[in-house]
N, C-alpha and C positions, 0 to 999 in steps of 0.2 A: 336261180343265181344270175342269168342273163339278163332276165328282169330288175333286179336289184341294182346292180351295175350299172342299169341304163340310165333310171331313177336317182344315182349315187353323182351320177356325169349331169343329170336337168340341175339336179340342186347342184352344185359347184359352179355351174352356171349361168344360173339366175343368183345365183350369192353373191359370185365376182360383178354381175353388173347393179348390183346393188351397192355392196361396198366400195365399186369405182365413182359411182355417182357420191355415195353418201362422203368419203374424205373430202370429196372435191364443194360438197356445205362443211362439211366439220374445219376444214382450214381456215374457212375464214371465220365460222362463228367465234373457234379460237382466241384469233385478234380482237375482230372486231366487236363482237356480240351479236352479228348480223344473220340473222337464217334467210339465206338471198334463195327466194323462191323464185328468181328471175331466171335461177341456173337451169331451170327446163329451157328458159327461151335460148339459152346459148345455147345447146344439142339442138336446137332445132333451127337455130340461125346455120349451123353448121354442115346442118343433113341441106339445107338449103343453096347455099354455099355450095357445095356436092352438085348439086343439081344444075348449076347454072354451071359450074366451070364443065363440068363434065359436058354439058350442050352447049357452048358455046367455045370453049377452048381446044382440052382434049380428055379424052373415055379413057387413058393410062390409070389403073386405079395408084399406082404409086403418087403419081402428081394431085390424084382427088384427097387419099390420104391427108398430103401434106397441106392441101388446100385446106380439108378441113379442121383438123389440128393450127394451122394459123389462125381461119375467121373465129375458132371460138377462142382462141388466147385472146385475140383484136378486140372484138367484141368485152370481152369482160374487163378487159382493161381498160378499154374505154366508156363501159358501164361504173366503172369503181371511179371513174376522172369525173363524168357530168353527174350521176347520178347519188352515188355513195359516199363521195367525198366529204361533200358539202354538209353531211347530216350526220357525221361522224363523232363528232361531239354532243349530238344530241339524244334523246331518252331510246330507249332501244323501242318503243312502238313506234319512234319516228320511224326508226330502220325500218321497221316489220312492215309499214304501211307506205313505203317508199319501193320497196322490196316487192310487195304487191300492185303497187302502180307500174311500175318497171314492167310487169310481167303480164301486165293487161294491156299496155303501151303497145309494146312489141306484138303480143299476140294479134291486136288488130293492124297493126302493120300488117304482119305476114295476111293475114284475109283481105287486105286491100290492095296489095303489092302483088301475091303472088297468087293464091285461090283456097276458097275452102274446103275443097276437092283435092284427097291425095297427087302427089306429084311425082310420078314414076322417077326412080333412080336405081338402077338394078346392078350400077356397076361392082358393087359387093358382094353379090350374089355367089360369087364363086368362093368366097370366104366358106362360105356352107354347104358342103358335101359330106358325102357317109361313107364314112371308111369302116373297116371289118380287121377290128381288132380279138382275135379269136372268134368265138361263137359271139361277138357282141357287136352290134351295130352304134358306131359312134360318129356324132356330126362332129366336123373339122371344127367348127365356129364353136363349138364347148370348149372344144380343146385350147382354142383361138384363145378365146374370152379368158379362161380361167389362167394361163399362162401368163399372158401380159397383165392383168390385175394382181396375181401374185409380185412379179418383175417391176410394175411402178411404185407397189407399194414398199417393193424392198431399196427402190433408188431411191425414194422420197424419203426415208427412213436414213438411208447414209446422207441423203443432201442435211437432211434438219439437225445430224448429230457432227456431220463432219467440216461443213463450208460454216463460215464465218455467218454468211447470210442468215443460212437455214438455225444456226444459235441463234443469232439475233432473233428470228420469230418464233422459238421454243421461249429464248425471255421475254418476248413481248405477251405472250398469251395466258405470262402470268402476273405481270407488272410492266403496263405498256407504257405508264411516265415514267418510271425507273430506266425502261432504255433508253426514253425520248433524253433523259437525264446523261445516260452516260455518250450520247453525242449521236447516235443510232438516229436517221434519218428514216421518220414515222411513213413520209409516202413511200418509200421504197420497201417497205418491208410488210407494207397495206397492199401494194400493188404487185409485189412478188406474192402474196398468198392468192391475190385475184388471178394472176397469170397461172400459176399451180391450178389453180380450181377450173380454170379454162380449159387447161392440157389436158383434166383429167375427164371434161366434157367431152371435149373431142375424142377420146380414147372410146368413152360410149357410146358417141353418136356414131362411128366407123360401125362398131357392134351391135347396135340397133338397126341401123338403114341395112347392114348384110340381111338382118331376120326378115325386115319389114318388105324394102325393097320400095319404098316411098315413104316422103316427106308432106306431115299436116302441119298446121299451125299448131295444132295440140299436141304432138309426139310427144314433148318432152315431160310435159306434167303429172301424167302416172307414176315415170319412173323417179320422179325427185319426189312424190308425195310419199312412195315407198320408202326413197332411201331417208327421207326425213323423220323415218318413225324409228329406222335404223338405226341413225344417231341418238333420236331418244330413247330407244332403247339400250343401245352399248355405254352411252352417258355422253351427254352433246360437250362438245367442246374435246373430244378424245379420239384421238385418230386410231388408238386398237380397236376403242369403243363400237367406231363408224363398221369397220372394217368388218370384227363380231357381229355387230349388229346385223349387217347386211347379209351374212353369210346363214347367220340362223334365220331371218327372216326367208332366205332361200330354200334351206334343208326346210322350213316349217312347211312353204307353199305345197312343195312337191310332196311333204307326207302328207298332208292333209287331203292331197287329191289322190294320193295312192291307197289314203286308210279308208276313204267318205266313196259310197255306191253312187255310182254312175247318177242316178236320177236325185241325189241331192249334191251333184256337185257345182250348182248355185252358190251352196253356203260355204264352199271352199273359203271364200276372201273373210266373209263376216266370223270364220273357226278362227283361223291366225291371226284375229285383230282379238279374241278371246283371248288365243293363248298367248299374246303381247302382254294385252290387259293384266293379266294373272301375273307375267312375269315381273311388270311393272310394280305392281302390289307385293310383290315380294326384295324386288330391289328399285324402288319409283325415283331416284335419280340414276338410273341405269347402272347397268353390270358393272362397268370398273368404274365406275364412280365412287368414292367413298360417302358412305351414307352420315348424314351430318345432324346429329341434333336437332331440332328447330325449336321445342317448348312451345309453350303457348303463348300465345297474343293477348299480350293484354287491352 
């Protein structure tokens, strides 16, 4: 029973930092049509960020926090101003291929700028301890993670239904000339979805660098290849979608390594990308997506 519990607390987990990462692509695919693969490099501008204020300013994790929470809102807003703007009217493989330049740009930044050698940051560390809740040993940092991914997901949820703003980008994601129509200013509600999606990097990258305890140029690209399957799997462009998505992709990791013998737990990754596959083929525009006719091509 102690065991189940523990296993119940990994998935919850790793769900929450799946579905944190994955709304923060699904907002903007939303609007824009964009799967910005760039959004690793912002968690990882961020854990960087972390690294320098913290040696060179101050080790207060509350100020590192907010440091890093600002460089990635900074960061993606000013990734959506030079980079995404300009190509907003165009075919959506412009995006995808802009989206992938963006992300190779930066990556070699960070190996020129800073190293390709992890770069200790340990000031989160304390985020992650083990507390003894009954007969069960629970890390604080589960608790952390799964809390505030439940809590942004429910602000973000009253912002999009209840500020004037957050309507506006509910209508834009489903007729974005139609707002542009009713007088709705298209950068400001392209660049409040980028700022959201930033916030909600930063929100990972604090919960990432606690586990890791150092910043690569690559940190952040596992985590959004995951949460991007997320989205394709809850149905892209659906922020329950993102959220589902991520949380089964969680509970799947952690069964699959609790069902699979020790000496084939290799195939852990290659089981869950199966039972994606399968789930796909049974709903292949994702779980809340409504599934649409297509007929055939003539």
């Amino acid at each position: 029973m102690d065991y189940a519990a523990q296993q119940l607390l990994n998935a919850l987990s790793f769900g929450a930092e799946y579905a944190l990462i994955a709304v923060g692509l699904a907002i903007v695919f939303s609007i824009m049509g964009l799967v910005n693969f760039a959004h690793g490099e912002v968690i990882a501008f961020g854990g960087y960020s972390m690294a320098v204020v913290g040696t060179v300013v101050t080790g207060n994790p509350l100020v590192l926090m907010a440091a890093v929470l600002i460089a990635c809102v900074s960061v993606s807003l000013l990734l959506e101003r030079v980079a995404f703007r300009t190509v907003r009217k165009a075919d959506i493989t412009t995006g995808l291929l802009t989206a992938f330049g963006v992300s190779i740009i930066l990556q070699n930044l960070y190996l020129l700028l800073g190293s390709p050698r992890p770069i200790s940051a340990t000031q989160f560390i304390f985020l992650d301890r083990t507390l003894l809740i009954g007969p069960v040993h629970v890390s604080s940092l589960q608790i952390y993670e799964t809390v505030t991914t439940i809590a942004a997901i429910l602000f973000l949820t009253l912002f999009l239904k209840r500020s004037h703003l957050g309507i506006a980008m509910r209508a834009a994601s489903r007729d974005f000339q139609m707002v542009r129509l009713c007088g709705v200013r298209a950068n400001r509600v392209v660049a409040t979805a980028f700022a959201i999606s930033g916030l909600l990097a930063g929100l990972a990258c604090i919960f990432i660098m606690a586990r890791r305890g150092s910043v690569t140029p690559h940190m952040g690209f596992d985590p959004v290849l995951t949460a991007f399957i997320a989205c394709v799997l809850g149905g892209f462009g659906s922020l329950p979608g993102a959220v589902l998505g991520g949380f089964i992709l969680g509970f799947l990791e952690v069964g699959v390594l609790v069902l699979l013998p020790q000496t084939a737990g290799g195939l852990a990754q290659a089981a869950v990308f199966l039972v994606v596959a399968l789930l796909l083929f049974w709903r292949p525009d994702g779980i809340l997506t409504s599934t649409a006719e297509k007929g055939d091509k003539l």
